[in-house]
C-alpha positions as a Markdown table, in Angstrom:
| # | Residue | x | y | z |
|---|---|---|---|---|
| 1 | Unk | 27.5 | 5.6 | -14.7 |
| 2 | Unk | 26.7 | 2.4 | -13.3 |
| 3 | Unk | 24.4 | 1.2 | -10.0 |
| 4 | Unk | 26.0 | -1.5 | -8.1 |
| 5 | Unk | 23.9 | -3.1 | -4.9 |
| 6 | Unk | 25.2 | -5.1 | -1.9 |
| 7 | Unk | 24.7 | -9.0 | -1.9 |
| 8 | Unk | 22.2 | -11.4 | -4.1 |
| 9 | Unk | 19.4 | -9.2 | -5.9 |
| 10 | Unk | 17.3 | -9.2 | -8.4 |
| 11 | Unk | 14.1 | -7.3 | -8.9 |
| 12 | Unk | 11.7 | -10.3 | -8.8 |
| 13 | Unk | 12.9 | -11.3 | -5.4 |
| 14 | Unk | 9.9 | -11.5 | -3.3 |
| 15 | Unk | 11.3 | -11.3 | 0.3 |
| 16 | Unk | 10.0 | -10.7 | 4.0 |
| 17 | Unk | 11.0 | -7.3 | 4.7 |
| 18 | Unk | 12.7 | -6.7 | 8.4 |
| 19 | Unk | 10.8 | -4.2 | 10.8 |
| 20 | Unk | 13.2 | -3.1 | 13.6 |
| 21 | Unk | 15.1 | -6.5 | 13.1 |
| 22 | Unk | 12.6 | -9.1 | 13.1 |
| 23 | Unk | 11.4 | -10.0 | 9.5 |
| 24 | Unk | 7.9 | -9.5 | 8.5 |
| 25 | Unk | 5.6 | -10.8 | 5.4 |
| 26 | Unk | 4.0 | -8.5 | 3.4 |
| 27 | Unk | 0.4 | -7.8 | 4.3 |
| 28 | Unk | -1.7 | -9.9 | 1.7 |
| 29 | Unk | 0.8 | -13.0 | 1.7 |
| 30 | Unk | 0.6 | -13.5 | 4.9 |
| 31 | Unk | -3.5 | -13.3 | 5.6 |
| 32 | Unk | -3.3 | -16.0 | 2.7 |
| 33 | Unk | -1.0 | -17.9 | 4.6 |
| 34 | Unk | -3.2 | -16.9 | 8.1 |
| 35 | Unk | -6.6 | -18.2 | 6.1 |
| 36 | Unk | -4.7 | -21.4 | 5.0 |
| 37 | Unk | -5.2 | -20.8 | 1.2 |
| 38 | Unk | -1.1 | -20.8 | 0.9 |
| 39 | Unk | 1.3 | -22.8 | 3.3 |
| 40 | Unk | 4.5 | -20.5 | 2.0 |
| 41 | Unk | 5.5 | -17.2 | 0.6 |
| 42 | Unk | 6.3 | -18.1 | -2.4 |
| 43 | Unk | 3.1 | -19.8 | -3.6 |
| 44 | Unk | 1.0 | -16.5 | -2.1 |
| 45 | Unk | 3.9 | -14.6 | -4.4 |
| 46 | Unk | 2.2 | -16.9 | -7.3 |
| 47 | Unk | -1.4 | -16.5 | -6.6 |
| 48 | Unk | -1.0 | -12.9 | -5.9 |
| 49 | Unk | 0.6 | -12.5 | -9.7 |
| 50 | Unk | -2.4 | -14.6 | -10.9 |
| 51 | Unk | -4.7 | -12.0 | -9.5 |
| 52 | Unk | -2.9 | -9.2 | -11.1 |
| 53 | Unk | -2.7 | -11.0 | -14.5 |
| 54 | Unk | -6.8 | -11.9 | -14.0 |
| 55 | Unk | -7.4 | -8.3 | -13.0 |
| 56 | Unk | -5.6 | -7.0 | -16.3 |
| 57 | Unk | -7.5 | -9.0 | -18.6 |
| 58 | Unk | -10.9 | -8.2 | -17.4 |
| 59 | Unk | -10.0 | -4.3 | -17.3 |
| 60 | Unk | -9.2 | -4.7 | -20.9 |
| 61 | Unk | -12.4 | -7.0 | -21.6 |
| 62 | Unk | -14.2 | -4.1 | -19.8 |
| 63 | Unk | -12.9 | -1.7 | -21.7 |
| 64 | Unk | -13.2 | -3.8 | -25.1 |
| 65 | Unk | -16.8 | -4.0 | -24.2 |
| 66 | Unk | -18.0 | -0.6 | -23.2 |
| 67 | Unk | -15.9 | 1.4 | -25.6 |
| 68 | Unk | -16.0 | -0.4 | -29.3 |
C-alpha cells in the first residue's frame, strides 16, 4: 500500500496556509515578522526551530538537575 500526494511536498515544507483563498502565515511567524525581529518566513521558520531545540535542552538540564 502506498500514499501518493498531489504536487511538490515534503514534510519540512514550511508554507503560508490559504484561509478561504487568500494565504495566511502561521501565527508566531508572522508577529516575528510584525515586531521586525524576521523580514521573511523562512528565517522566523529558523528561529522558531532554534527555540524548540533551546527549549529541549533546558528541559533535559532541568530534569538532569532535579532528578540525579
Amino acid at each position: 500500500m502506498s500514499i501518493e500526494f498531489e504536487g511538490d511536498f515534503t514534510p519540512a515544507q514550511f508554507r503560508s496556509r490559504t484561509v478561504l483563498g487568500q494565504p495566511q502565515m502561521p501565527g508566531m511567524a508572522a508577529w516575528l515578522i510584525k515586531k521586525g525581529i524576521i523580514k521573511s518566513e523562512n528565517g522566523a521558520k529558523g528561529v522558531l526551530i532554534g527555540i524548540v531545540f533551546m527549549n529541549i535542552i533546558l528541559t533535559f538540564l532541568v530534569i538532569y538537575l532535579f532528578v540525579f
